[in-house]
C-alpha positions as CSV (number, residue, x, y, z in Angstrom):
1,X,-81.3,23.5,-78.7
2,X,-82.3,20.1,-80.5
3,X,-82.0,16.8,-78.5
4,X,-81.9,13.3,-79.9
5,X,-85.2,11.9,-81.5
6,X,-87.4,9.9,-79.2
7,X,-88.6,12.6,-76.7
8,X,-91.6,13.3,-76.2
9,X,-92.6,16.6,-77.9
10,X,-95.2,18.7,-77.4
11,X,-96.1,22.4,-80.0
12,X,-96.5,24.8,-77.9
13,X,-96.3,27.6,-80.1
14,X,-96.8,28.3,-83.9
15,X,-94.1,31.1,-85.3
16,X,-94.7,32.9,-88.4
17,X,-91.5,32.5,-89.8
18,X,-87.9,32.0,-89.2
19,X,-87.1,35.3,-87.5
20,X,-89.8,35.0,-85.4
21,X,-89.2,31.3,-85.1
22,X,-85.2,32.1,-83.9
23,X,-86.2,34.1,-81.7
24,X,-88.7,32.3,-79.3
25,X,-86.3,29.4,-80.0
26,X,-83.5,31.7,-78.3
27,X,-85.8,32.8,-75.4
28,X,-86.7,29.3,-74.7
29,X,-83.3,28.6,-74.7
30,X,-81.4,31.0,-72.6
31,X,-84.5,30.4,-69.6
32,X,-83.9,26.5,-69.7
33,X,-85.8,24.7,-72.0
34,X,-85.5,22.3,-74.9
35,X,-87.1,23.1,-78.0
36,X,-87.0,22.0,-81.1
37,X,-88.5,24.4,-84.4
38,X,-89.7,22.3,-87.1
39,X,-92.2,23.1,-90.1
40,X,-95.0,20.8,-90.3
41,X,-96.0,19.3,-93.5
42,X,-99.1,20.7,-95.5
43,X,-98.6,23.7,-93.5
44,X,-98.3,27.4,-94.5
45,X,-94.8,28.4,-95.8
46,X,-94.5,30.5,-92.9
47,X,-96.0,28.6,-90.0
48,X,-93.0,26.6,-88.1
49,X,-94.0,24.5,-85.1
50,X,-92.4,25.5,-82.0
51,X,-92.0,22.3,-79.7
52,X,-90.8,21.6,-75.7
53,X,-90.6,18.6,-74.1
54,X,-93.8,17.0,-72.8
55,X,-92.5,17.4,-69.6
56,X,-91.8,21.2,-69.9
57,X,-94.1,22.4,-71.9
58,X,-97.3,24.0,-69.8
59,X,-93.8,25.7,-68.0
60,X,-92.5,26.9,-71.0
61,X,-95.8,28.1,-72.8
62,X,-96.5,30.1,-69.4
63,X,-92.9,31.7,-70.0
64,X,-93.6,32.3,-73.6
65,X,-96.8,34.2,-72.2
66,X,-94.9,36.1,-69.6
67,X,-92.5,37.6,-72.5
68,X,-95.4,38.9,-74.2
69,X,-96.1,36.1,-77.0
């Protein structure tokens, strides 16, 4: 789920590709969260930054933990 530009973001996770990407992106989803996947510049082809909102994001890393990633 993407929301409009302005929030504050925070990464709280760096994928290693677009499956792997989609598929915390989905998790994050269906518990709740915003997110927004995004591949940072001068970064590994791979690496795509995984951001929550500032407000959510120690919750949502904690989640992430909880599912094993």
């Amino acid at each position: 789920m993407r929301s409009g530009q302005g929030a504050p973001w925070r990464v709280i996770y760096i994928a290693r590709g677009e499956a792997q990407a989609s598929q915390i992106e989905s998790l994050l989803s269906e518990a709740g969260f915003l997110c927004d996947c995004k591949q940072p510049q001068g970064a590994y082809a791979e690496d795509i930054e995984i951001k929550a909102l500032e407000s959510e994001a120690e919750e949502a890393r904690l989640y992430l933990m909880e599912q094993g990633l």
